[in-house]
C-alpha positions as CSV (number, residue, x, y, z in Angstrom):
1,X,87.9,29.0,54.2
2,X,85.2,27.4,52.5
3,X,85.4,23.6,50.6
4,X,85.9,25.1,46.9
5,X,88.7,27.5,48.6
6,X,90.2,24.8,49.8
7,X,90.3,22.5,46.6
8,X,91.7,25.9,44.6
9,X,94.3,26.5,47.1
10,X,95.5,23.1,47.0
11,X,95.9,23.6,43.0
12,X,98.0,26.3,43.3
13,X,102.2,26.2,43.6
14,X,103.9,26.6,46.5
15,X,105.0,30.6,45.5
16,X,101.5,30.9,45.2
17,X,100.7,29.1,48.4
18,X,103.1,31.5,49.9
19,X,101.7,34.9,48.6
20,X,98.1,33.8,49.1
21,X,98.8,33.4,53.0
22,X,101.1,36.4,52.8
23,X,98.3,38.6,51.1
24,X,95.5,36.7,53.6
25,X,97.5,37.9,56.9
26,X,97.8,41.3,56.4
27,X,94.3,41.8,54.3
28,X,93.0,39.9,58.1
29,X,94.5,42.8,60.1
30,X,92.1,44.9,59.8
31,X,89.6,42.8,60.9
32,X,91.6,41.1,64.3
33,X,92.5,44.9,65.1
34,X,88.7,45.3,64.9
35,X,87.7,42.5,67.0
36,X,90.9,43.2,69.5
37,X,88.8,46.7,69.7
38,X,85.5,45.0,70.3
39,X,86.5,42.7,73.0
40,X,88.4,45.6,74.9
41,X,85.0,47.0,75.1
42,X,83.0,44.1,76.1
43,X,86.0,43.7,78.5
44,X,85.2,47.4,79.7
45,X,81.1,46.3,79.2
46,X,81.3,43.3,81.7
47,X,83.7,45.5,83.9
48,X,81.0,47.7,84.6
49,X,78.1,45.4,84.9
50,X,80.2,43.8,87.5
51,X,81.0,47.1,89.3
52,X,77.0,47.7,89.2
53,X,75.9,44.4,90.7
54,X,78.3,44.5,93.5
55,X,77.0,47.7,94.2
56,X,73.2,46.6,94.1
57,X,74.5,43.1,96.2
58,X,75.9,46.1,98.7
59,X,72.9,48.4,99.0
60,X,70.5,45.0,98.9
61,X,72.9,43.4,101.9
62,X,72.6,46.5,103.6
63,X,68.3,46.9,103.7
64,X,67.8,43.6,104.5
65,X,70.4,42.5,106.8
66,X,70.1,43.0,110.1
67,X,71.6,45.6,112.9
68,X,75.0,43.4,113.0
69,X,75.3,43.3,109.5
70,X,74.6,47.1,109.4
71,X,77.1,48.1,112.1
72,X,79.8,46.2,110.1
73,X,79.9,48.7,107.3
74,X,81.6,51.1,109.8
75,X,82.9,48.5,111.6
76,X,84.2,46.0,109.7
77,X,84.3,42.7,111.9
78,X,81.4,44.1,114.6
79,X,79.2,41.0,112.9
80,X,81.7,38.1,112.7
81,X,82.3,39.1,116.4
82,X,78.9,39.3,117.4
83,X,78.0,35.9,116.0
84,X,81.0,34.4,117.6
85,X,83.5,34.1,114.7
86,X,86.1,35.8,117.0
87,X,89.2,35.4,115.4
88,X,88.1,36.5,111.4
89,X,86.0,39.4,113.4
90,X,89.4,40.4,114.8
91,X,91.3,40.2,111.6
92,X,88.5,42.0,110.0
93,X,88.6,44.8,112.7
94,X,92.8,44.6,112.6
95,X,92.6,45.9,108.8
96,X,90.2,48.7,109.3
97,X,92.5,50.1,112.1
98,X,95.8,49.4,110.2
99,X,94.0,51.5,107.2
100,X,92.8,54.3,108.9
101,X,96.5,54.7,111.5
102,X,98.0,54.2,108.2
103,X,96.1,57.0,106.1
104,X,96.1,59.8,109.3
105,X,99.6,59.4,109.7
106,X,101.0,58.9,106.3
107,X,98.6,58.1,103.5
108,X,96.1,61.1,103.8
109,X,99.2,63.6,103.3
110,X,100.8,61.2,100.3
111,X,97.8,61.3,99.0
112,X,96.9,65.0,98.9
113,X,100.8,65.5,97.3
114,X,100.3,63.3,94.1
115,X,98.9,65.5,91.6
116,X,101.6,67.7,92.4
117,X,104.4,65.5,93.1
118,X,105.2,68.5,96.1
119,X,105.4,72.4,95.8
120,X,107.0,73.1,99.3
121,X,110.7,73.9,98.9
122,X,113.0,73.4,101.4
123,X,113.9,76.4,103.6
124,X,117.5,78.2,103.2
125,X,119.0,79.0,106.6
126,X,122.0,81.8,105.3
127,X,125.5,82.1,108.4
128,X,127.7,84.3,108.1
129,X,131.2,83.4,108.1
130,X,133.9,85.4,108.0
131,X,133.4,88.0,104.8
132,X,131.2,85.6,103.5
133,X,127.5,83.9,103.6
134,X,127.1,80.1,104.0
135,X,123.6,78.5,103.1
136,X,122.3,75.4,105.1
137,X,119.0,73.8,104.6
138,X,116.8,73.9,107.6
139,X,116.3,70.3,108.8
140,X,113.5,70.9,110.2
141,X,112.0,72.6,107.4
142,X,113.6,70.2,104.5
143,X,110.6,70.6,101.4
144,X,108.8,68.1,99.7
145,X,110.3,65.4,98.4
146,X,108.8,64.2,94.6
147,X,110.4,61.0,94.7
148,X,108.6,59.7,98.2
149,X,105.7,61.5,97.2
150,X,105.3,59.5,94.1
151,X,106.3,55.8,96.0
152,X,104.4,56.2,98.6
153,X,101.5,58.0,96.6
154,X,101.5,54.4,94.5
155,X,101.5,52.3,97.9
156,X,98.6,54.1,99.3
157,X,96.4,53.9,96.2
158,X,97.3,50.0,96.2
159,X,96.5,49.8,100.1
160,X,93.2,51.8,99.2
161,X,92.2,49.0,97.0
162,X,93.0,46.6,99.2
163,X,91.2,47.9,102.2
164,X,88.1,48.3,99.8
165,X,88.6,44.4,98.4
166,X,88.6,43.5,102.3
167,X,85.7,45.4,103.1
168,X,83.5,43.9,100.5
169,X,85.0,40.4,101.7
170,X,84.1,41.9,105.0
171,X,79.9,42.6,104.1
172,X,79.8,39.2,102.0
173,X,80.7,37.3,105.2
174,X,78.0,39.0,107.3
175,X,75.3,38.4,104.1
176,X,76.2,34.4,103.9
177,X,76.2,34.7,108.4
178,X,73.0,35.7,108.6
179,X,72.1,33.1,105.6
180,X,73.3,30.3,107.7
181,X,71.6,30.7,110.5
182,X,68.5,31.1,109.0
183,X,69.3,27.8,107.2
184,X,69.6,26.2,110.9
185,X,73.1,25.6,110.1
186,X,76.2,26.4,112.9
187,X,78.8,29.2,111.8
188,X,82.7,28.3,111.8
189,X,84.5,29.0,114.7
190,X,88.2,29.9,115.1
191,X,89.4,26.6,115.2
192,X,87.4,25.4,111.9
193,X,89.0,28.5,110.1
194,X,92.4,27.7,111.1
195,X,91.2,23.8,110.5
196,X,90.0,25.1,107.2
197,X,93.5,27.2,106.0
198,X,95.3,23.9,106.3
199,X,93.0,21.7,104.7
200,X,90.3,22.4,101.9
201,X,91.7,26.3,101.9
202,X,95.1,25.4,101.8
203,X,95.9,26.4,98.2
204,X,94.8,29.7,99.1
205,X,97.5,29.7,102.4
206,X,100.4,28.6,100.2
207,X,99.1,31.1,97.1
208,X,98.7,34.5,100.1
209,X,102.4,34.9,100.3
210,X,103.3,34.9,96.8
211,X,100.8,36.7,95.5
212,X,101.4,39.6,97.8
213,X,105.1,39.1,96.8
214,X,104.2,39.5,93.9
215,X,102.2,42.7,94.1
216,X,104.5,44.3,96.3
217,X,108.0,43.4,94.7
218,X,106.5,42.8,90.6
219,X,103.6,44.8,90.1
220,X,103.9,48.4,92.3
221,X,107.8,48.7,90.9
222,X,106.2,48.3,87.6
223,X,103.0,50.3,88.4
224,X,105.7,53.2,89.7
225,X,108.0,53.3,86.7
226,X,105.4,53.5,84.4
227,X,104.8,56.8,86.3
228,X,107.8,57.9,86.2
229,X,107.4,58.1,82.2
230,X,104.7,60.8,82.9
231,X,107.2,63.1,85.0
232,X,110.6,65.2,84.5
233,X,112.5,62.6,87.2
234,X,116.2,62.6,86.3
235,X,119.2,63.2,88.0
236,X,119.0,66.7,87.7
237,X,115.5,67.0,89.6
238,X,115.9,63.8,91.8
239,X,112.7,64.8,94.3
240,X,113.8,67.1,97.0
241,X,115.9,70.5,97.0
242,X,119.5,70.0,97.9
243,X,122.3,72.8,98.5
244,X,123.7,71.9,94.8
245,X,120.7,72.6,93.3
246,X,119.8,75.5,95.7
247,X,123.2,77.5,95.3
248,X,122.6,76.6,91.0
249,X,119.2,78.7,91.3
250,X,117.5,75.3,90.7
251,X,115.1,73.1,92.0
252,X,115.0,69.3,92.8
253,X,111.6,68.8,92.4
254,X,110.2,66.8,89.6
255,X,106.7,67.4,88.6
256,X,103.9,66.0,86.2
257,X,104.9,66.5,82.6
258,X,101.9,64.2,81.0
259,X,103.0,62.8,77.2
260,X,105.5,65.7,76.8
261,X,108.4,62.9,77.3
262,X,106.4,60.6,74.6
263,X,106.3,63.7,72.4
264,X,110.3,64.3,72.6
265,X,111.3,61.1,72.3
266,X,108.4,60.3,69.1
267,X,108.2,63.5,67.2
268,X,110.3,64.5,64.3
269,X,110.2,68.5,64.8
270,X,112.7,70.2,66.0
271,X,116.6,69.5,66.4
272,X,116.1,67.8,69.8
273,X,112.8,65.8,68.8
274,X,114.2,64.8,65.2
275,X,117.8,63.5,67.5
276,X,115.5,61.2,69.5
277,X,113.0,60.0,67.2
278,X,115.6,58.9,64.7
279,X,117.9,57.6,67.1
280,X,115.0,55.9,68.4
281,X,113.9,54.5,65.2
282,X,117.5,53.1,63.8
283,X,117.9,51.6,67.0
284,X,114.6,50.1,67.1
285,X,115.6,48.5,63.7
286,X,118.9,47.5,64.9
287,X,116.9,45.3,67.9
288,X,114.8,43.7,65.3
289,X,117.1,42.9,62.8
290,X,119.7,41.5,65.9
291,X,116.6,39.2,67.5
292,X,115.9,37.9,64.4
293,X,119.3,37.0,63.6
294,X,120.5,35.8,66.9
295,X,117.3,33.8,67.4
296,X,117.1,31.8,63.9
297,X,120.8,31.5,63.4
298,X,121.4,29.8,67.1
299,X,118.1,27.4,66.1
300,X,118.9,26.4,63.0
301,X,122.7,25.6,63.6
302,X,121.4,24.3,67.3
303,X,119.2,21.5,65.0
304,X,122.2,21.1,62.4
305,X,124.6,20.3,65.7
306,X,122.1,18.0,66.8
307,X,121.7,15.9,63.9
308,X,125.5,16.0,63.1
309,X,126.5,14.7,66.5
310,X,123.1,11.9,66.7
311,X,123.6,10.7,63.4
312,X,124.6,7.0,63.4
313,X,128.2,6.2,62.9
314,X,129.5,9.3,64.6
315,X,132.3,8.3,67.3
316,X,132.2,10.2,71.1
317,X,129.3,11.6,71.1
318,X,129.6,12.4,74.6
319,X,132.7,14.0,74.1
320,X,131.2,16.4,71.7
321,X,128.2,17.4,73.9
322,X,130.4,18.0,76.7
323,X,132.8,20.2,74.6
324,X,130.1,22.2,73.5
325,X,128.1,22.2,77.1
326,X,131.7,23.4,78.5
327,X,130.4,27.2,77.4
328,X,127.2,26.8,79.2
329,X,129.1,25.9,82.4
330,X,131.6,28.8,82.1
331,X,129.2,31.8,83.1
332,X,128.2,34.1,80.0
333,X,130.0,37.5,81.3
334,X,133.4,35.7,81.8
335,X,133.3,34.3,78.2
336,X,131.7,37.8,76.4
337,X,134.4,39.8,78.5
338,X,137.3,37.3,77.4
339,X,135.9,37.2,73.8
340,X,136.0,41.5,73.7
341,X,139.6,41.5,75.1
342,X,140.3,38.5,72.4
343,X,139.1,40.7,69.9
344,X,140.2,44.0,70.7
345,X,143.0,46.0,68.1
346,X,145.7,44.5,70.5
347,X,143.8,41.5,71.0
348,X,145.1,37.7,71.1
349,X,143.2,37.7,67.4
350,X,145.1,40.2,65.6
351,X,148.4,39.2,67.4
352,X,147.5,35.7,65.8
353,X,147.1,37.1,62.2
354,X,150.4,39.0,62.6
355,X,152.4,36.2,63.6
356,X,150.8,34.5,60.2
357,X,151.6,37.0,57.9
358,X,148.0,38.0,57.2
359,X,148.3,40.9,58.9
360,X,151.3,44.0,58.2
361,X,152.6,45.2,61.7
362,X,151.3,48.4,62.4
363,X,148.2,47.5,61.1
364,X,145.0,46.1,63.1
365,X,141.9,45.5,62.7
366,X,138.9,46.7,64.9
367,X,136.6,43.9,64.9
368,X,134.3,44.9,67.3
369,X,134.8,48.8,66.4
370,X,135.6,50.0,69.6
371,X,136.7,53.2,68.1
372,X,134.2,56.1,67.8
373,X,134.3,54.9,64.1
374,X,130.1,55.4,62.0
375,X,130.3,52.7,60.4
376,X,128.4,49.6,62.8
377,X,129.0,46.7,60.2
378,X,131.4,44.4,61.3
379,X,130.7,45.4,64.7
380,X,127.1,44.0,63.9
381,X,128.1,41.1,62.2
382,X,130.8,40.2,64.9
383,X,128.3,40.5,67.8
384,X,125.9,37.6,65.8
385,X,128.8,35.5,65.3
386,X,129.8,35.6,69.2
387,X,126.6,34.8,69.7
388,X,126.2,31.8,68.0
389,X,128.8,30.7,69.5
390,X,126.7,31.5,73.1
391,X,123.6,30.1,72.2
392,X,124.0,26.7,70.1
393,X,124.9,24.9,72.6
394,X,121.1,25.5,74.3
395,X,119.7,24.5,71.4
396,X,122.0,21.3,70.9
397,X,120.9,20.2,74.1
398,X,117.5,21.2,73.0
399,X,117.3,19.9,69.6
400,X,118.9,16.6,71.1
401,X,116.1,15.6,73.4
402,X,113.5,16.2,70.9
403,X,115.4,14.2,68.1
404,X,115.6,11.3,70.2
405,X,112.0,11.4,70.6
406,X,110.5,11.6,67.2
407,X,109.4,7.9,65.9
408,X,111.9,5.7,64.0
409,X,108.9,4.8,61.6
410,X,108.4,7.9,60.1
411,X,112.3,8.2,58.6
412,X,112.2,4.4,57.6
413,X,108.8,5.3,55.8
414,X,110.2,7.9,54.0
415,X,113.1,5.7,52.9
416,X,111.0,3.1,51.7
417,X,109.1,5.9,49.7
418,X,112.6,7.3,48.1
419,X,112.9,10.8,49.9
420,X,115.8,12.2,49.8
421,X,117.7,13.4,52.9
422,X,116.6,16.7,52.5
423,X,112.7,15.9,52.5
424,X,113.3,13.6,55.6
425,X,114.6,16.6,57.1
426,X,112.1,19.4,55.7
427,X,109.1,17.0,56.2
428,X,109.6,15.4,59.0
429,X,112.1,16.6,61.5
430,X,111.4,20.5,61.1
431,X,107.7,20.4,61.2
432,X,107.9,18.1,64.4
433,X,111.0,20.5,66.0
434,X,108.8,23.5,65.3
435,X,105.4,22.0,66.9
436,X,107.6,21.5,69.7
437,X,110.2,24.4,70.3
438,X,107.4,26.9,68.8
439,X,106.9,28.6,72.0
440,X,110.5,28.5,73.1
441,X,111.0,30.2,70.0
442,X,109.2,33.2,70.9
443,X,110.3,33.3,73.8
444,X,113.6,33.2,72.3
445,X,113.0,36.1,70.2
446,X,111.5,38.6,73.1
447,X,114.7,37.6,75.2
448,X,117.0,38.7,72.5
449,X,115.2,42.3,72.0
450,X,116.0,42.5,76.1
451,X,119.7,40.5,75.4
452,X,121.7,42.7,77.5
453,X,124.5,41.1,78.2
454,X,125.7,40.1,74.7
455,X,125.9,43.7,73.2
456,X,127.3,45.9,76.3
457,X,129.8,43.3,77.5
458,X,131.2,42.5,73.6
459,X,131.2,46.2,72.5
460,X,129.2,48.7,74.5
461,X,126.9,50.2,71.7
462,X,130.0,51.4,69.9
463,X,130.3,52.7,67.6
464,X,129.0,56.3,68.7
465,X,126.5,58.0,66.6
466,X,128.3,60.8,64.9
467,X,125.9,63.6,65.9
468,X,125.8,62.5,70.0
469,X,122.2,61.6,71.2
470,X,120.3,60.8,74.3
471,X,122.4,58.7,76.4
472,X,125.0,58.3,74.2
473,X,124.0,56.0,72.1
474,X,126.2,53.6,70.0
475,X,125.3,51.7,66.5
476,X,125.3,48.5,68.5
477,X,122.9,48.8,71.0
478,X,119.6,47.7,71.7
479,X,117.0,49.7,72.9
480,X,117.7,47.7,76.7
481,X,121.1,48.9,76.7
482,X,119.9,52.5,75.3
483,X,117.8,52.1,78.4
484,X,120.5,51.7,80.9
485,X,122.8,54.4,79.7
486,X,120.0,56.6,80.2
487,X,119.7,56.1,83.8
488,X,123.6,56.9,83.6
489,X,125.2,60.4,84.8
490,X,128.0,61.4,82.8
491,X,127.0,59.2,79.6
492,X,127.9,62.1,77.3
493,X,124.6,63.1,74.7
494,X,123.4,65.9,74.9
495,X,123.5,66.2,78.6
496,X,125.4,64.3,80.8
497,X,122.4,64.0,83.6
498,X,120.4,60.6,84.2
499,X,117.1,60.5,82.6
500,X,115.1,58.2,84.5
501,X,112.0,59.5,82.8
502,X,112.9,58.8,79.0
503,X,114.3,55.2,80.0
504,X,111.0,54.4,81.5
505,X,109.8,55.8,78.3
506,X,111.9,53.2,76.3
507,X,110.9,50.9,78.8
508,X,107.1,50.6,77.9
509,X,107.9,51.4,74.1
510,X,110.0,47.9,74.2
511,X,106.7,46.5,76.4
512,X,104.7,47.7,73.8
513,X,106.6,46.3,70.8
514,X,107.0,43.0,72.0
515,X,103.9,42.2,73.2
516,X,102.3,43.1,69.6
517,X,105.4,40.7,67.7
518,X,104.4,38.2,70.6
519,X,100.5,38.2,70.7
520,X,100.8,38.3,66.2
521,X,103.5,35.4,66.4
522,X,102.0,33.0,68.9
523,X,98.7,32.9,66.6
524,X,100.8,31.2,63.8
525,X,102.5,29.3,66.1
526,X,101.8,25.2,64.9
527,X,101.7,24.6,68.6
528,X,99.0,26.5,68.7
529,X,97.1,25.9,65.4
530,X,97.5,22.4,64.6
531,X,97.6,21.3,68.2
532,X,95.7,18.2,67.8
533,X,97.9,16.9,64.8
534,X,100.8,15.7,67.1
535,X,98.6,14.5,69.8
């Protein structure tokens, strides 16, 4: 924005303030969405410049180094060893043998089975008994089996990689060797490497373990279900022929499907597509509309709760926080599941408001409509409620901490100046809480799109949809607990088998949905903007 900008915008009201930004942000979309496209291609740009330098570095290593260095493309640790690093020649040397054991007796045939996901059924072996035939499957001749196949298809491609990381590690070693000794310099031994691991190198000792944790238990299982989305896994093709599917005429395989599963669940043609996509879509809604709620409502009370309890002239203080911290300490599936029975048409509630006269006997009131009832309002509204009652204290603590850390001055100037209580508050205390709980409030509002515990413990997803749906899907859920009731057998829908495939679906639709509301959000975060201004 330019100086004159500036002075105009300062002239104009606060509703015109507000629509100016309004109309700037989405009239600035086009433009980030084009720069987000041009720096996925300089990503992509630099990518392969890299690729192309390592593999001039290779073939430059390879012309001038000499015979060790040479031998140590086939061999990987032949140099190390030959110039007396023994023990990184060995592990060097260790890896290539794992690799290749590893590929001739499992990998290779993994491998070769992925773009299938198998083809080899399992073999029928038919007895007679009595009158009758009975069918075995041949043990020895059991079929493919998808499901392996497609794990351990995954774990070879990431042990391909690694081999491949580990033998350019492996030819860089040999290039800076032989550069070394021409400096006149002595090479490490053993003992300085092991010296070394515990000493300059030891960040990269304690970061080994986790990071290969973290690859093997965070990033393949991620890497795998994302695969799954691409394939017709569910529990009626779980990866390998069994007698039940065998005597049904079926098959357990599951196979490569591409983006039919994205098409089902997306398009609006069809009786089955038009279910899902608008199932998909009100439910999609549903998770919005309940983050925003639950998130804002639970901060804004959190800060009120806060201010009540630290305001000056307020007696046991400590006896208020610890009421209130009493729900925190109680864990969260006790309380939801006591709160549903509480609430149920022959709940403690409804027995309360007869014993009052409010309510006639006979009569009771379904308040988190566990009734296959259409109509998801005051099951909604109830789930919100409960959940403010969850999540404030969090945000008392929260708020509390922060409060007591914002400077006296700035209320006593504002006194002295004549502003009301509600300026104090608006000009002072919310700009400073949202500086500082910015972050925490995104972070807030992802967790409640994924807030499992609140919805299926309080009401399940009921109410039902009236016309069934994928995984029986209720008015209430989220697309988390959608999720789950897909990987369910006997959920009801439209068929009562598991489908892991959709859920994995929904699973990188909800990835996909709150990483744009994150990445948007967190670049009009003041925490982020207007850093310096609290600093």
């Amino acid at each position: 924005m330019k100086l004159n900008d500036e002075l105009e915008y300062l002239k104009l009201s606060k509703w015109q303030k507000f629509v100016y930004r309004f109309k700037s942000f989405f009239t600035s979309i086009p433009k980030k969405l084009g720069n987000g496209f041009l720096k996925i291609g300089h990503f992509f740009k630099k990518c392969g410049l890299a690729i192309a330098n390592e593999a001039k570095d290779i073939w430059t290593t390879f012309v001038n180094g000499d015979w060790k260095t040479k031998v140590s493309y086939l061999v990987m640790g032949f140099g190390s060893i030959a110039r007396g690093q023994i023990l990184r020649g060995i592990l060097f040397f260790l890896m290539e043998v794992v690799f290749i054991g590893y590929m001739v007796l499992m990998g290779g045939y993994y491998l070769s089975k992925l773009p299938t996901l198998g083809t080899e059924h399992a073999k029928v072996i038919e007895t007679s008994v009595g009158r009758g035939v009975q069918k075995t499957i041949d043990p020895n001749f059991p079929g493919d089996n998808s499901f392996q196949i497609l794990l351990y298809g995954v774990l070879t491609l990431f042990f391909i990689i690694a081999f491949i990381y580990t033998w350019r590690v492996n030819i860089k070693q040999n290039k800076l060797a032989e550069q070394i000794i021409k400096s006149g310099k002595k090479l490490k031994s053993g003992k300085d490497d092991l010296r070394s691991l515990v000493d300059d190198q030891f960040h990269k000792t304690l970061l080994a373990l986790p990071t290969m944790g973290i690859l093997i238990f965070t990033v393949m299982p991620i890497v795998f279900m994302i695969l799954v989305a691409f394939t017709s896994y569910d529990s009626l093709h779980i990866g390998r022929d069994t007698m039940q599917w065998v005597n049904f005429g079926e098959e357990g395989l599951f196979h490569w499907v591409g983006l039919d599963n994205f098409r089902t669940l997306l398009t609006w043609q069809g009786s089955g597509g038009a279910n899902y996509a608008a199932t998909f879509g009100e439910i999609l809604l549903w998770t919005l509309i309940w983050a925003f709620f639950a998130t804002f409502t639970n901060y804004f009370l959190g800060i009120l709760v806060a201010m009540a309890i630290n305001k000056k002239g307020i007696q046991l203080k400590k006896v208020w926080r610890t009421i209130l911290i009493m729900t925190i300490a109680i864990p969260q599936f006790i309380s939801l599941l006591y709160v549903a029975r509480m609430f149920n048409p022959n709940g403690l509630i409804n027995g309360f408001l007869h014993d009052l006269g409010i309510l006639k006997q006979g009569i009771d009131i379904d308040w988190l409509q566990s009734q296959n009832t259409d109509n998801p309002t005051m099951a909604r509204i109830m789930v919100i409620i409960i959940n403010i009652w969850i999540g404030i204290p969090y945000l008392m603590l929260i708020a509390t901490g922060i409060l007591m850390n914002i400077p006296a001055d700035l209320y006593e100037s504002a006194k002295i100046d004549g502003a009301s209580g509600w300026k104090q508050f608006s000009k002072i205390t919310m700009p400073y809480m949202l500086f500082i709980t910015g972050p925490y409030l995104l972070t807030s509002f992802t967790g409640n799109m994924n807030n499992f515990n609140v919805i299926y413990l309080l009401t399940g997803g009921n109410p039902k949809f009236s016309n069934g749906g994928m995984g029986s899907p209720g008015k209430t859920d989220l697309l988390i607990t959608w999720l789950f009731k897909m990987t369910q057998s006997g959920q009801g829908g439209e068929t009562s088998a598991a489908k892991y495939n959709m859920a994995s679906v929904i699973g990188i639709l909800v990835f996909v949905v709150v990483s744009v509301i994150s990445l948007i959000v967190y670049g009009l975060l003041p925490s982020v903007k207007n850093e310096e201004d609290y600093q």
